[in-house]
C-alpha positions in Angstrom: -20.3 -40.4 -39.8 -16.9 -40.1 -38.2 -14.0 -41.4 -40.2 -10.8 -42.3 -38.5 -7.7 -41.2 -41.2 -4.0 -42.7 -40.1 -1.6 -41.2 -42.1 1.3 -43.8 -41.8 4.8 -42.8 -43.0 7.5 -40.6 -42.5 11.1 -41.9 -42.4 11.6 -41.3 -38.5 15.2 -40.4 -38.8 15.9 -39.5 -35.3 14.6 -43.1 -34.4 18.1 -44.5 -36.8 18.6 -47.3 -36.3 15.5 -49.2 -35.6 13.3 -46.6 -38.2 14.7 -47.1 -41.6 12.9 -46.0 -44.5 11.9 -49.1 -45.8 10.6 -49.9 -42.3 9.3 -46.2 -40.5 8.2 -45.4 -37.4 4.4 -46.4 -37.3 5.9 -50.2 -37.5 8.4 -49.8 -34.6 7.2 -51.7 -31.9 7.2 -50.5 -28.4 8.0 -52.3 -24.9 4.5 -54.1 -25.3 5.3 -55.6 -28.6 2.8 -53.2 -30.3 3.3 -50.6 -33.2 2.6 -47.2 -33.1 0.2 -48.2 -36.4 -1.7 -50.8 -33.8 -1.9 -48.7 -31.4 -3.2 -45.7 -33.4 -5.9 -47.9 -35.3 -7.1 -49.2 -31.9 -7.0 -45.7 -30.3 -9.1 -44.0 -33.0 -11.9 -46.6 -33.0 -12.1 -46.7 -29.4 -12.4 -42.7 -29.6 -15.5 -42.9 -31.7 -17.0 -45.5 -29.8 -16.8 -44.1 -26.5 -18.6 -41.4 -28.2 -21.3 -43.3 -28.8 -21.0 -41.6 -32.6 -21.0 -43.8 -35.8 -17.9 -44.9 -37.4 -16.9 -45.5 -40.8 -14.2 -47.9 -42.2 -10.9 -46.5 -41.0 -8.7 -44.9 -43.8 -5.1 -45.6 -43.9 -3.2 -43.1 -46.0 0.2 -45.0 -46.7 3.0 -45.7 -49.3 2.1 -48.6 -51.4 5.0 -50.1 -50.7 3.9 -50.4 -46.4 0.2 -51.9 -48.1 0.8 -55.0 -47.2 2.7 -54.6 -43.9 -0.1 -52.2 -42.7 -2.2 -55.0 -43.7 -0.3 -57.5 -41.4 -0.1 -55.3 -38.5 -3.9 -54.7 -38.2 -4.1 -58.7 -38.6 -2.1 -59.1 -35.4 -4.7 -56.8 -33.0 -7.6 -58.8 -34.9 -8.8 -56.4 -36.7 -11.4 -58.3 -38.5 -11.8 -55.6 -40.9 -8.6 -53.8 -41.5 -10.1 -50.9 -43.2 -10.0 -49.0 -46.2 -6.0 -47.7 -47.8 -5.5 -44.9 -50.2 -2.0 -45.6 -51.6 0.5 -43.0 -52.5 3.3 -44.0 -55.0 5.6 -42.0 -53.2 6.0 -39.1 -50.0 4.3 -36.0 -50.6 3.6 -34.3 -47.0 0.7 -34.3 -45.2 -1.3 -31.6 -47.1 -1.5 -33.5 -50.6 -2.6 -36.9 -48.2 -5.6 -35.0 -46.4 -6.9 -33.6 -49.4 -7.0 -36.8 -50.6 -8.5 -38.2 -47.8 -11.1 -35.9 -47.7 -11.9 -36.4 -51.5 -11.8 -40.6 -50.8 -14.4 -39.4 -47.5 -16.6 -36.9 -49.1 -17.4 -39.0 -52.0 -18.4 -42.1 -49.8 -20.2 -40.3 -47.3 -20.9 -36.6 -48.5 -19.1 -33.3 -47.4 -20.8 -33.5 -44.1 -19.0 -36.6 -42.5 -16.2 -36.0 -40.4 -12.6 -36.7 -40.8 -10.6 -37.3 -37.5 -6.2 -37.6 -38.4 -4.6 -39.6 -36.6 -0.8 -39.4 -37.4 0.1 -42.8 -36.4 3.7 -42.3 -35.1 1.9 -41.0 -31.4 1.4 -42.5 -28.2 -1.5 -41.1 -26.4 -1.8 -42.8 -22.8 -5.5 -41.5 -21.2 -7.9 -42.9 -23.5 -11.2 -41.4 -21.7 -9.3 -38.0 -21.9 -8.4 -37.9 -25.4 -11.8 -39.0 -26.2 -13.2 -36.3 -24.3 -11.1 -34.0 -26.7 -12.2 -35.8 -29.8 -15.9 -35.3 -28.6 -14.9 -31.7 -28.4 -13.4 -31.7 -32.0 -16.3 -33.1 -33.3 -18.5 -30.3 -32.1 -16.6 -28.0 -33.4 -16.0 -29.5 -36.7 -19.9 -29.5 -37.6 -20.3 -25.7 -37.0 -17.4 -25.3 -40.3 -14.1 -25.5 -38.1 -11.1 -26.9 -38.9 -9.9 -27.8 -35.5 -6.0 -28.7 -34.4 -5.3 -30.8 -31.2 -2.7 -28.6 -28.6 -1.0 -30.3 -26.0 -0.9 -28.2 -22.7 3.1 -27.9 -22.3 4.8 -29.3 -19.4 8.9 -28.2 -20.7 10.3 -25.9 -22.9 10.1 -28.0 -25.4 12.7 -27.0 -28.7 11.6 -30.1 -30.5 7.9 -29.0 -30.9 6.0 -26.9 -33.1 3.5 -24.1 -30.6 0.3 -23.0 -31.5 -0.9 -19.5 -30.0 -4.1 -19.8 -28.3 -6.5 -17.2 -29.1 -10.1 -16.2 -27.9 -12.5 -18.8 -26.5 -14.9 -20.6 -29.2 -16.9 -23.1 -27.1 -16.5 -25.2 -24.3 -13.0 -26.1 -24.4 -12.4 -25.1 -27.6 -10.6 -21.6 -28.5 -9.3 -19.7 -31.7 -5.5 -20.3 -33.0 -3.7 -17.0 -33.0 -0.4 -18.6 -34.9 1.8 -21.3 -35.1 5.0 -21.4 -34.4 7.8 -23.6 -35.7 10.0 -25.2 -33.3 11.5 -22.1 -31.0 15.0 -21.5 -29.3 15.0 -22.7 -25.5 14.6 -18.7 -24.6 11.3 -18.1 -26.6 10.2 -21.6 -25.6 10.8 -20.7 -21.8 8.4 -17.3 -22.7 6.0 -19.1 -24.4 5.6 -22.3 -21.5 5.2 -19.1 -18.4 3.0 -17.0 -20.4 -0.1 -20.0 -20.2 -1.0 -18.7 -24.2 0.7 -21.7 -26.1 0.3 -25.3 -26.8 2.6 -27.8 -28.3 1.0 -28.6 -31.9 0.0 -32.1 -31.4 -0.3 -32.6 -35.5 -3.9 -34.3 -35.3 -6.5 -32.5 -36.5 -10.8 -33.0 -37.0 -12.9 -31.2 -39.4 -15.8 -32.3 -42.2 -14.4 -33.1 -45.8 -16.8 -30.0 -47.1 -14.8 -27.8 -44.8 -11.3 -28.7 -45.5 -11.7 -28.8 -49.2 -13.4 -25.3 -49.0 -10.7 -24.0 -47.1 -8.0 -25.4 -49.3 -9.5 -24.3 -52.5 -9.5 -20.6 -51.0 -6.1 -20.6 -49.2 -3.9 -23.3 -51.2 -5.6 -23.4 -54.3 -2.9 -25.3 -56.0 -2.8 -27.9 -54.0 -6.8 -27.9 -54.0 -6.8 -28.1 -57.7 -4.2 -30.6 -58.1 -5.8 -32.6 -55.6 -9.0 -32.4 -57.4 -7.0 -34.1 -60.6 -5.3 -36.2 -59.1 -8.4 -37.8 -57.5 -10.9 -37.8 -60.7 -8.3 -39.3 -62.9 -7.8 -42.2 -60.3 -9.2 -45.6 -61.3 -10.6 -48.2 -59.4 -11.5 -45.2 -57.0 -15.0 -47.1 -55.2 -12.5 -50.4 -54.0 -11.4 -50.5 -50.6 -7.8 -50.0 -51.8 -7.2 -47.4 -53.9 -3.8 -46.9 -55.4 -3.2 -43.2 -56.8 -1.9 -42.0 -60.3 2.2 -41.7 -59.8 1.9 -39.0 -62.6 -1.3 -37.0 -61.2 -0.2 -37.2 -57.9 3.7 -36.1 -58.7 1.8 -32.7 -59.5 1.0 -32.5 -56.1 3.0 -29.6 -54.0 5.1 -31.3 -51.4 4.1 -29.2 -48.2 2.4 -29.8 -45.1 -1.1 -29.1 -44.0 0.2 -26.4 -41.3 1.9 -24.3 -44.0 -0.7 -25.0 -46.8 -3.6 -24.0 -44.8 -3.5 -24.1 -40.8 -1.5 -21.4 -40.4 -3.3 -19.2 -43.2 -7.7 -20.0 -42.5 -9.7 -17.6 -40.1 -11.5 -21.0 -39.4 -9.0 -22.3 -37.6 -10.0 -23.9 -34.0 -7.9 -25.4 -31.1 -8.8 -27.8 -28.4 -6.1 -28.4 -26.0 -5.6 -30.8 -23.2 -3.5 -33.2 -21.3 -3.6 -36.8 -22.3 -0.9 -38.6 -22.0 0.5 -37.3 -25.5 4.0 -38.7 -26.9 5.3 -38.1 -30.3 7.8 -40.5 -29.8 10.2 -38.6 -32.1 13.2 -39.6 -30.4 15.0 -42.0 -28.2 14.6 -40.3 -25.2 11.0 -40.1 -25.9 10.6 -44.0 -26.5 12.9 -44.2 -23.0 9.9 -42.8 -21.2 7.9 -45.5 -22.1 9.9 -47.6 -20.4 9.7 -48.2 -15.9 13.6 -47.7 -15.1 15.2 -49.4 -11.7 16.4 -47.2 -8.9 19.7 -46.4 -10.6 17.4 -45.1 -13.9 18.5 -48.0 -15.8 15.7 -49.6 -18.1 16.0 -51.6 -21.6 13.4 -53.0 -24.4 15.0 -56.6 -24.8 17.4 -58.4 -22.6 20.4 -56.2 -20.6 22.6 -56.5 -17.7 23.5 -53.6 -16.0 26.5 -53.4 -13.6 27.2 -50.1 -11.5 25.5 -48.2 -14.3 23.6 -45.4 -13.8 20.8 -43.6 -16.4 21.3 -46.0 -19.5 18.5 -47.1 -21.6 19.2 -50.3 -23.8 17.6 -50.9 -26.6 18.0 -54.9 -28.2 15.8 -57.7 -29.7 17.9 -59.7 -30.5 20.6 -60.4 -28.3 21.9 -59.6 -24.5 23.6 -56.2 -24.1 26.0 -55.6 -20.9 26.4 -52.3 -20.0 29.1 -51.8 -17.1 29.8 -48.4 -15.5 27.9 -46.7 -17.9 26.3 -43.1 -17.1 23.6 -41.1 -19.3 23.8 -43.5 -22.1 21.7 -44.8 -25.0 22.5 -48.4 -26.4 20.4 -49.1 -29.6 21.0 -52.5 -30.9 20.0 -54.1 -34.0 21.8 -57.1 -36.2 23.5 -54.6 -38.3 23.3 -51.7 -36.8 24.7 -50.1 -33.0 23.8 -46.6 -32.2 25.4 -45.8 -28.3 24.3 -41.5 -27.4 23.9 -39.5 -24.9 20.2 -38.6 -24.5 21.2 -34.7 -24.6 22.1 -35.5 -28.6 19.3 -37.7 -29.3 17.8 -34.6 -31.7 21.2 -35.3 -34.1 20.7 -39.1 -34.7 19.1 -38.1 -38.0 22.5 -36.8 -39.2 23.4 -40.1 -38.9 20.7 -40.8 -41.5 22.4 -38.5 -44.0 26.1 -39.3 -43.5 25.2 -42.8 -44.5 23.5 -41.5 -47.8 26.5 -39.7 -48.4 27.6 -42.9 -47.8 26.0 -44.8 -49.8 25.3 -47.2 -46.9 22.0 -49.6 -47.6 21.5 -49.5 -43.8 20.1 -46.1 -43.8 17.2 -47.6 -45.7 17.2 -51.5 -45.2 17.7 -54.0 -42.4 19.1 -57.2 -42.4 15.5 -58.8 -42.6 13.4 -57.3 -45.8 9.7 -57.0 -45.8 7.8 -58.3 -48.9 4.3 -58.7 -50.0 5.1 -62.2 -49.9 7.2 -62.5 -46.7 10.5 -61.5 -45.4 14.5 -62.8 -46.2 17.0 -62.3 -44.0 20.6 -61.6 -45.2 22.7 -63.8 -43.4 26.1 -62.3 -44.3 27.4 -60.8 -47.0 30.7 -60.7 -48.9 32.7 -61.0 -52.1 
């Protein structure tokens, strides 16, 4: 049994203003008016089933607050069956929402089924490739390891994680040396002529017996407070299960890499090219988008006049850009972000002037997403 797990959250800061937290990433929709959650969903399922392996119900790790906008979204590519949620009551890093997972997975369909993360703030463009990397994970995840996806690097990339690759395990699978956190252009230069380094692509395969061994002997605290957390959950066998806010607050806040990736022997790597995107920043969603001969391209409605290199971003109404060079117009009803791409990385600071702030629009739009709907704020005043 292979089990798709999105994990869908994160505030995507560096994606201000269309990314707020009460509306992340994974429900930003692209050029093709699809989310990064649709796409993701789609992209796992197709994975499996190219395969030819057997599937179970995806699981969608989420805030209980996105529950029923995840629900929506899976509505719109016709999901007739949108899957199975385990709902946290608030952020707590990806390590505390695998072990979870694999708890929800191994309890359903024993230690031995498979878990395949899917972080679902990617864009992954070759399908038969990335499936043909899956089927490689998979391999490797039944002989006990717990396998991270590398993307071959094409730039010295600053805004990435690298993983080290180490001594060939199988056929296009190899050992992970280390990880490395996001380097300096310099080391990042070394690393992309030496051949030994991936980017860390964040996705990772393994069975739920496996990770939940390895996490009891490396990160025992979160293994044991993920144990708790998960026994003293009610209502546990439902398609939707919504965790204990005071077992799970016990939960460390760290990420799978730190808690365990970087520290298991049974660590495993398979590496490729598919078409990956993290789309963690503007200039990332701007190559998603075909630009004209001048390298002008928008999402929405523009005009550009003797303007060269601008990407326009806007929904909801016409932008004109004139004489504009190496710009990035972002457009939404309350908001206007206008960057150069080179400074696209510092957008999140943005993000925490307006907390300082107190300004609701690092959080809100002007349209609200409910269980029961949406309302629009029209204007506002004393």
């Amino acid at each position: 049994m292979i089990v798709p797990v999105i994990l869908c959250g994160g505030a995507g800061t560096r994606l201000w203003p269309v990314s707020r937290e009460s509306l992340p990433k994974p429900f930003m929709k692209l050029a093709d008016d699809e989310s990064l959650l649709m796409k993701t969903y789609a992209r796992g399922l197709r994975a499996v089933d190219t395969l030819g392996e057997r599937a179970g119900a995806v699981l969608t790790v989420t805030n209980r607050d996105y529950y029923f906008l995840c629900k929506d979204e899976l509505a719109l590519i016709g999901a007739s069956v949108p899957g199975t949620f385990l709902l946290e009551p608030f952020g707590r890093n990806t390590a505390p929402a695998i072990a979870l997972a694999a708890h929800r997975v191994a309890e359903l369909h024993g230690p031995e089924a498979v878990l395949l993360i899917l972080p679902a703030d990617h864009l992954i463009e070759d399908d038969a490739a990335f499936a043909g990397a899956v089927g490689r994970a998979i391999s490797a995840a039944r002989e006990g390891y717990l396998v991270t996806f590398g993307i071959s690097p094409t730039a010295p990339e600053t805004g990435f994680g690298y993983i080290e690759l180490g001594e060939p395990i199988g056929e296009g699978v190899t050992g992970a040396t280390r990880f490395v956190e996001k380097p300096t252009r310099e080391v990042a230069e070394t690393y992309l002529a030496s051949g030994r380094y991936c980017w860390n692509a964040g996705m990772f395969c393994f069975t739920a017996g496996s990770l939940l061994a390895e996490l009891a002997l490396h990160a025992p605290d979160v293994a044991a407070a993920a144990k708790t957390c998960w026994e003293g959950t009610v209502g546990r066998e439902g398609a939707t299960v919504e965790l204990s806010s005071a077992l799970f607050s016990l939960l460390p806040d760290i990420s799978i890499d730190y808690a365990l990736m970087e520290r298991s022997r049974r660590v495993a790597v398979v590496s490729g090219s598919f078409g990956w995107n993290d789309i963690g920043s503007w200039t990332a969603v701007r190559e998603t988008v075909p630009a004209d001969a001048q390298g002008n391209c928008a999402v929405g409605e523009a005009v550009f006049v003797d303007a060269r290199n601008t990407f326009v971003m806007s929904r909801d109404r016409l932008v004109a850009a004139v004489g504009t060079e190496h710009l990035m117009i972002i457009d939404t009803p309350d908001a206007l972000l206008i960057a150069p791409p080179d400074r696209a990385q510092d957008v999140k600071q943005v993000v925490s002037r307006l907390k300082q702030l107190g300004h609701e629009a690092y959080k809100i739009h002007r349209t609200v997403v409910r269980p029961w709907g949406t309302y629009t704020v029209l204007e506002e005043g004393p």
